[in-house]
N, C-alpha and C positions, 0 to 999 in steps of 0.2 A: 630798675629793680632787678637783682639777682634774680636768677633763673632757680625754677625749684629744685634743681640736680645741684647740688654742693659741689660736683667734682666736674661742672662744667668750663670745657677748654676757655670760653671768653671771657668768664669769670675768674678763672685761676691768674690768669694773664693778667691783671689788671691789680687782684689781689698782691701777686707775687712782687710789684714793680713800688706798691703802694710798700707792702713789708722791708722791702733792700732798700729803700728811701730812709725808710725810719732807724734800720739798723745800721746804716752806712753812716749815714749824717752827724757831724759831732754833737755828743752830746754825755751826760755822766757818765756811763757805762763802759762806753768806748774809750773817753777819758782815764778814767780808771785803770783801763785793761791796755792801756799802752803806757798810762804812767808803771803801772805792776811790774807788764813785761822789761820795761826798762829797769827797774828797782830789783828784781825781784827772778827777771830770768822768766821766761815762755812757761816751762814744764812748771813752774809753782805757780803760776798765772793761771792754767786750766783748773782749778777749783772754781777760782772766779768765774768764769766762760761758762763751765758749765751751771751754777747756780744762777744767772743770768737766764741761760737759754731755759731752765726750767721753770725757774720762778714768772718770767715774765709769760710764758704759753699757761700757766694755772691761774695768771693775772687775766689774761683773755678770756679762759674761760667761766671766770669768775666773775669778769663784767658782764660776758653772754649768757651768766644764767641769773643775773640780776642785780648784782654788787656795784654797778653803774648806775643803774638810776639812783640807788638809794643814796649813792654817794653825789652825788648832784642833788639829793635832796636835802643836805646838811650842809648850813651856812656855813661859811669860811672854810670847811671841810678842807676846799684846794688851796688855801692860802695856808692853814696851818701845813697841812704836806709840805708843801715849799720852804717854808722856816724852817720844819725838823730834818728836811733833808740837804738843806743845805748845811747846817750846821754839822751835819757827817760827813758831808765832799769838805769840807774845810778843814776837819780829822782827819782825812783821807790823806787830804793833803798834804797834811803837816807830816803823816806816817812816811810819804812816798819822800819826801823831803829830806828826812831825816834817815833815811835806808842808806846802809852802807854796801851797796852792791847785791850783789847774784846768790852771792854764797849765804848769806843772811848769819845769826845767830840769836840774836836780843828780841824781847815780846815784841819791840817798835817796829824790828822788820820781816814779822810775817805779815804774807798779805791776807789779803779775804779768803776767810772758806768757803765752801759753795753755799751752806746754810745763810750765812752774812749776808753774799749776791743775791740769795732767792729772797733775803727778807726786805732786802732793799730797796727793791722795786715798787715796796707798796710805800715806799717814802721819797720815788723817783717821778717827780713831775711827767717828765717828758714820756716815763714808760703809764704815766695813766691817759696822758694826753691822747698818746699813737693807739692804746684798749679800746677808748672812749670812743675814737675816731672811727677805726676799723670796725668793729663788730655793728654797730646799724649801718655803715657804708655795706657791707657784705653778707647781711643777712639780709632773710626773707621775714617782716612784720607777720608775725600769727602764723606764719608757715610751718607746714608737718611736719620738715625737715630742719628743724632750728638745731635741733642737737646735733646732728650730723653736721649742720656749716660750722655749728660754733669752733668742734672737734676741729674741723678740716683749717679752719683760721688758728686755733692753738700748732696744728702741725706744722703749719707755713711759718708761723713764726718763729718755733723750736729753728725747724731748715734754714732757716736766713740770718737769725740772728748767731747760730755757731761758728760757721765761716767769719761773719761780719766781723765778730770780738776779735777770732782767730788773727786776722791781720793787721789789728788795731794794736794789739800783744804780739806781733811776730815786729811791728816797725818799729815797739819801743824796745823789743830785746836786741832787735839789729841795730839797734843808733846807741846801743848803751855798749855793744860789742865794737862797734867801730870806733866809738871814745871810749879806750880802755884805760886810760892811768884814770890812776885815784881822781885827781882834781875835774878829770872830763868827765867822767861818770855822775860826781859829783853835780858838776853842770848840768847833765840831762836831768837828773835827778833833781833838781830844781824847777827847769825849764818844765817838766812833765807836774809837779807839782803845781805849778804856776796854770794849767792846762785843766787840771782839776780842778781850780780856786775859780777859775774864771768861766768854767761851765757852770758854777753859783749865780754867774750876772745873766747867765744866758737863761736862767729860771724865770728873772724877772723880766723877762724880756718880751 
């Protein structure tokens, strides 16, 4: 049982380690933010990142002030999520697929704005899963201090998951720079599409 002090050292420790799991580990987000980086270049990628890193801390705190239960208490709830979001990584896909490089021009190759990233978390399996998971692992039942853990788990996850995108979006702009002609870019651009498509199977998994 968390300790009543939300900013205690044995709990952050444990919190922090549970948070850089979730945000390291492939999954759409991170997909996403290295197929972009690759497609799309780093510096257009941070829209993305940052609509991620917000969206998903106003998701935590939105399970920690009760949007969790409710949503476990609606049948199929998390199977429809699943279908409607996979059906957008698979548009995702097709966009990152279809990018002709860095420079961009045509609607097909902008990437995500931050509003898109923020909204897509609440159609992202994996980021209800890791809400659901955290906030009773790390809160106190009927505790005085519920608002303050919630807050303190929203901040932890803002902290971990920025960095996390950051280098998921730094590998695919590095591997789209080191295959520079037309045709190799092309192949990343593929390959990273291909990465997205098949964080869909990792839904049902």
């Amino acid at each position: 049982m968390p300790s009543a002090d939300p900013m205690a050292t044995t709990h952050l420790v444990p919190l922090f380690l549970f948070a850089i799991a979730g945000a390291l580990t492939p999954g759409p987000n991170n997909m996403i933010s290295a197929g972009s980086g690759a497609a799309f270049g780093f510096r257009r990628t941070l829209p993305q990142i940052w609509g991620v890193t917000f969206g998903f801390a106003l998701m935590v705190m939105a399970v920690g002030f009760g949007l969790g239960a409710l949503f476990l208490s609606i049948p199929y709830a998390h199977q429809a999520l699943k279908v409607i979001g996979s059906v957008y990584l698979l548009f995702l896909a097709w966009k990152i697929a279809n990018a002709g490089g860095t420079t961009g021009g045509t609607a097909i190759e902008k990437p995500m704005t931050s509003l898109q990233a923020a909204l897509f978390q609440w159609v992202n399996p994996k980021a209800w899963t890791i809400a659901l998971s955290m906030v009773p692992a790390f809160t106190t039942v009927g505790g005085d201090r519920i608002v303050a853990e919630i807050l303190v788990l929203a901040g932890v996850s803002a902290i971990v998951t920025l960095p996390a995108l950051c280098v998921w979006a730094g590998f695919g702009a590095l591997l789209a720079r080191l295959l520079s002609t037309p045709r190799q870019q092309r192949i990343v651009n593929y390959v990273m599409a291909a990465l997205v498509a098949a964080s869909v199977v990792m839904l049902f998994l």
